[in-house]
C-alpha positions as CSV (number, residue, x, y, z in Angstrom):
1,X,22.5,0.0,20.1
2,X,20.6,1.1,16.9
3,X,20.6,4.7,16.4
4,X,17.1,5.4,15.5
5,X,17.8,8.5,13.3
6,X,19.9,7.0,10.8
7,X,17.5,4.4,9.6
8,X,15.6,4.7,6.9
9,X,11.5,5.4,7.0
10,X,8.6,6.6,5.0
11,X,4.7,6.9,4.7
12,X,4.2,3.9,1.9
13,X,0.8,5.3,1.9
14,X,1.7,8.5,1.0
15,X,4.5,7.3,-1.1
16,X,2.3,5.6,-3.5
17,X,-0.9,8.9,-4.1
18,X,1.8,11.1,-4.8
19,X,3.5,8.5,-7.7
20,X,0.3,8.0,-9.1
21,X,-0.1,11.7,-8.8
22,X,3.4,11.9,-10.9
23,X,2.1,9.1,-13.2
24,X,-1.4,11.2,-13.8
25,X,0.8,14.4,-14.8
26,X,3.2,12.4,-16.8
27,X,0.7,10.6,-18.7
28,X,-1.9,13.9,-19.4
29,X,1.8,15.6,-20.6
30,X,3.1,13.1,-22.5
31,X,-0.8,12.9,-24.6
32,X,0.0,16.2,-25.3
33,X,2.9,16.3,-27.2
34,X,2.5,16.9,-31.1
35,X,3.9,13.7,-32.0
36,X,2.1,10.9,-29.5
37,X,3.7,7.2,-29.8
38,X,3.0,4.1,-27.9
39,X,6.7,3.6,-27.1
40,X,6.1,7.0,-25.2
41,X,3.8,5.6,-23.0
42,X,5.3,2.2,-22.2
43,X,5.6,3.2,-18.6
44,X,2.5,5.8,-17.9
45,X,-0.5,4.0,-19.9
46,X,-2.4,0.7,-19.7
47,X,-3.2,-0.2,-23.0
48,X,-5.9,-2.7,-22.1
49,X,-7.8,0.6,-20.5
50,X,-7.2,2.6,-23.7
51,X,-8.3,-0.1,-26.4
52,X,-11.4,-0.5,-24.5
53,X,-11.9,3.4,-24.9
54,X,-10.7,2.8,-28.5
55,X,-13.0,0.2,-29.3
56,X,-15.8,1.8,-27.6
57,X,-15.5,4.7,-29.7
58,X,-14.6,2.5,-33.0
59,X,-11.3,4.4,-33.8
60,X,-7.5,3.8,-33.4
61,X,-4.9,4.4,-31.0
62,X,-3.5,7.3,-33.1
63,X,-7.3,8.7,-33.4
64,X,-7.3,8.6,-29.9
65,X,-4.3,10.3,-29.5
66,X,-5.1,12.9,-32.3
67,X,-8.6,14.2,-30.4
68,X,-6.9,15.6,-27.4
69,X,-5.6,19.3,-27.9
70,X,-6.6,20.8,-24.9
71,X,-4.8,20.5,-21.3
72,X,-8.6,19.8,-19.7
73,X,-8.8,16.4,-22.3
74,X,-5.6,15.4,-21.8
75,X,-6.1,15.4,-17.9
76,X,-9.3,13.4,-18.5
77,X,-8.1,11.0,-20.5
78,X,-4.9,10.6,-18.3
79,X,-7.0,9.8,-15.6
80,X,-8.9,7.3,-17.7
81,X,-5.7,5.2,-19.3
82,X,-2.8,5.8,-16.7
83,X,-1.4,2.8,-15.2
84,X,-2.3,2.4,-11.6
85,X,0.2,2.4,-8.8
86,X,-1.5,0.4,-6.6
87,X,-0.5,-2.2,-8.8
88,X,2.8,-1.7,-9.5
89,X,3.7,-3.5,-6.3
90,X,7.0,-4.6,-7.5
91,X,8.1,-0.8,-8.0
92,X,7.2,-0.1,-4.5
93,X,9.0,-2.8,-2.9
94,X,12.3,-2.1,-5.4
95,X,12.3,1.3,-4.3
96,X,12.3,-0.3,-0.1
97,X,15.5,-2.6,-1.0
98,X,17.1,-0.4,-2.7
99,X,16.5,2.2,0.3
100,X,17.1,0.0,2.7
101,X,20.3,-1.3,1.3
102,X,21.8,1.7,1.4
103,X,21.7,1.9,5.4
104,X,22.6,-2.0,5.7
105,X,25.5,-2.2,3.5
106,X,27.5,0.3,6.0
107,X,27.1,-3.1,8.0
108,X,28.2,-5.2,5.6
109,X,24.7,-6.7,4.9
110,X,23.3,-6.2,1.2
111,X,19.9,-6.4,0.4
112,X,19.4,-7.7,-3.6
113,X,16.0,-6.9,-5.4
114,X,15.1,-9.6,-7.5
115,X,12.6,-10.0,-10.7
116,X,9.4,-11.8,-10.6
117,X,10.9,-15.2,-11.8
118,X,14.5,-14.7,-10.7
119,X,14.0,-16.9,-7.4
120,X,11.0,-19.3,-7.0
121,X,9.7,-22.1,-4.1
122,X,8.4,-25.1,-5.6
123,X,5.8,-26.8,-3.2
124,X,8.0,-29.6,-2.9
125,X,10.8,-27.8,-1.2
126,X,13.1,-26.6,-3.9
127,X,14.5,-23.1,-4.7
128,X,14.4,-22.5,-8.5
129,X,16.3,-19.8,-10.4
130,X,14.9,-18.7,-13.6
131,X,16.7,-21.2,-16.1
132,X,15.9,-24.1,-13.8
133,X,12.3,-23.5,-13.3
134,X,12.3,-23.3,-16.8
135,X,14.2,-26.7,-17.4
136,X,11.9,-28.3,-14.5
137,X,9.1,-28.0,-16.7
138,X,6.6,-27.2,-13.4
139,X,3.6,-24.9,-13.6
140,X,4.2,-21.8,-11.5
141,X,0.8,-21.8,-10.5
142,X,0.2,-24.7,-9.3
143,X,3.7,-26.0,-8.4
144,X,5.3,-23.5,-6.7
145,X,4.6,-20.4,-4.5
146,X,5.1,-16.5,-5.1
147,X,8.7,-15.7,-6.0
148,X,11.2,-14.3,-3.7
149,X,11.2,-10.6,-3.7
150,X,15.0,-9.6,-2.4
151,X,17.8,-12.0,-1.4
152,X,20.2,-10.9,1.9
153,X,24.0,-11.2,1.4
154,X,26.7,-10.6,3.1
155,X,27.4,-10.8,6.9
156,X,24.2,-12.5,6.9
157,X,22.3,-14.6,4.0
158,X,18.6,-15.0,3.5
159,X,15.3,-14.0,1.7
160,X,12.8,-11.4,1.7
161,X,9.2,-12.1,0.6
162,X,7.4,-8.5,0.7
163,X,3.9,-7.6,0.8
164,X,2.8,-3.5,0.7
165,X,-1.0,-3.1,1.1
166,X,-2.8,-0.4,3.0
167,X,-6.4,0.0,3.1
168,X,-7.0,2.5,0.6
169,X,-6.3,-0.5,-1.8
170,X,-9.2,-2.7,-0.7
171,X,-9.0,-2.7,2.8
172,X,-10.7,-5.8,4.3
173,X,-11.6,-8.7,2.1
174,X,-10.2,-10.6,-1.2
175,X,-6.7,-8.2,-1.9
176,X,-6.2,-8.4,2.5
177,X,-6.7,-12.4,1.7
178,X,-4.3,-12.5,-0.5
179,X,-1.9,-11.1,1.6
180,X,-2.2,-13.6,4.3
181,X,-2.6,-16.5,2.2
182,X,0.6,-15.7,-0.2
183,X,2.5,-14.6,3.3
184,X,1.1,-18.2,5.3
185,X,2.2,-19.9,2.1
186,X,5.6,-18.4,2.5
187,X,6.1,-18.9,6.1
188,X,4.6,-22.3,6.1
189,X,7.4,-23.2,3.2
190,X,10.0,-22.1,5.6
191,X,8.9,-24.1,8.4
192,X,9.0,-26.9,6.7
193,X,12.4,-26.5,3.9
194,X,14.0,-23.7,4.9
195,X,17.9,-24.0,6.2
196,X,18.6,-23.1,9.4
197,X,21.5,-21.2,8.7
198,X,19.5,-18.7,6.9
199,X,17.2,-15.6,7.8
200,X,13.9,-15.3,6.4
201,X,11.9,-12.4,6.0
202,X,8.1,-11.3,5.9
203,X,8.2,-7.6,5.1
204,X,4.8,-6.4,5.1
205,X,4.2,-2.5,5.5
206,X,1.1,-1.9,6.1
207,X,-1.2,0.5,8.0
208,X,-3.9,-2.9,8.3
209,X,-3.0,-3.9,12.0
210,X,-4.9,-6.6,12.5
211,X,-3.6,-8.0,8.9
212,X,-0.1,-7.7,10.3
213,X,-1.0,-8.8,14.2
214,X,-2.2,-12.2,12.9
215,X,0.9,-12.8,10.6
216,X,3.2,-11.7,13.1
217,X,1.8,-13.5,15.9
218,X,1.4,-16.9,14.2
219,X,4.9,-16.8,11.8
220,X,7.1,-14.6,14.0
221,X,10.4,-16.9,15.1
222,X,14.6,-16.5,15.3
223,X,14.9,-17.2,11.9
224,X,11.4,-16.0,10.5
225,X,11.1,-12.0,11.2
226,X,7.3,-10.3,10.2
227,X,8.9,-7.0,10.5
228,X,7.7,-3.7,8.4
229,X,10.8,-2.1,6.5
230,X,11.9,0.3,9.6
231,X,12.0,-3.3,12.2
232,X,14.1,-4.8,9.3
233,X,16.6,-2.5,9.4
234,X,17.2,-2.8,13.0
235,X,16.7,-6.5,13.5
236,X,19.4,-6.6,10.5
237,X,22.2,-4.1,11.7
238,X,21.5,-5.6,15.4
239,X,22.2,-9.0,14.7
240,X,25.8,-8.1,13.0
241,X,26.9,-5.6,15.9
């Protein structure tokens, strides 16, 4: 028996307005340093965003970054170049496995993150790591499917392919579509290549309940879970006890 409290949970939702709440502070202290470089921005600014600006007003980046002096710009232009968490997606779902591990591995089950390219379906049933997609010579658009998000290891083996979307992010319509296309994509792939003697996984946290109805009702098998990250945990440490 699962004991409820020692699992791992939190508002995603939530999670994400109060990073980009971080990010907006960051970014609006970080503009107002006396010395502002690009390289200090790396991870707060879009730079797409603040050419446009830059271009708009005909002047360079370190013009840009030489007109704000006062807290009240700063914040305003902040708001106006900061990268947006929504679409740091891959941050989110790093900071789930790495979460998440940390409750399975007292079970002996490890949950791996993995980069964009590290693992990758082709549409004709292989499993490509980075070097051999790149010797394959495929398209990654239009050869193989979204990459694999987190591998499992340990007392159990398999692959997570995770979606986080919630409705402040576009709600109903194309970003929802996406969702259940990329996730039908997966979960089709597995029905038709995956081993048997692995676990595959369709995280999806999301406060869209219909979204996740559908997947879950038309995916959901032994050796397919559509679980959110809270279901994963227990379907994981249950199988092994």
């Amino acid at each position: 028996m699962v004991d409820e409290d020692e699992l791992f949970s939190i508002n995603l939702k939530n999670w994400r307005k109060e990073q980009q709440n971080s990010t907006n502070t960051r970014t609006r202290d970080a503009l107002l340093e006396s010395v502002v470089e690009d390289a200090d921005l790396n991870e707060l600014v879009n730079f797409n965003a603040l050419d446009r600006i830059c271009n708009e007003l005909e002047i360079s980046r370190k013009e840009f970054y030489d007109l704000i002096t006062k807290k009240e710009i700063a914040t305003i232009a902040a708001h106006a170049i900061r990268i947006e968490e929504s679409r740091r997606g891959t941050k989110a779902e790093q900071f789930l496995f790495n979460e998440i591990n940390i409750i399975t591995s007292k079970f002996g089950i490890n949950i791996v993150s993995l980069g964009p390219s590290e693992l990758r379906p082709t549409k004709d049933g292989k499993l490509l790591n980075k070097q051999e997609f790149k010797d394959s010579g495929m398209n990654k658009d239009t050869d193989c499917l979204k990459s694999i998000d987190a591998e499992i290891t340990g007392a159990m083996n398999g692959y997570i392919f995770a979606k986080i979307v919630h409705g402040f992010e576009g709600g109903t319509g194309g970003h929802q579509d996406n969702v259940f296309r990329e996730s039908s994509e997966f979960a089709e792939w597995i029905e038709k290549f995956g081993d048997s003697d692995k676990t595959y996984v369709l995280l999806i946290d999301t406060d869209l309940d219909e979204l996740f109805k559908n997947i879950h009702d038309k995916y959901h098998s032994d050796n397919l879970w559509v679980v959110n990250h809270v279901d994963l945990q227990r379907k994981l440490i249950e199988s092994v006890s």
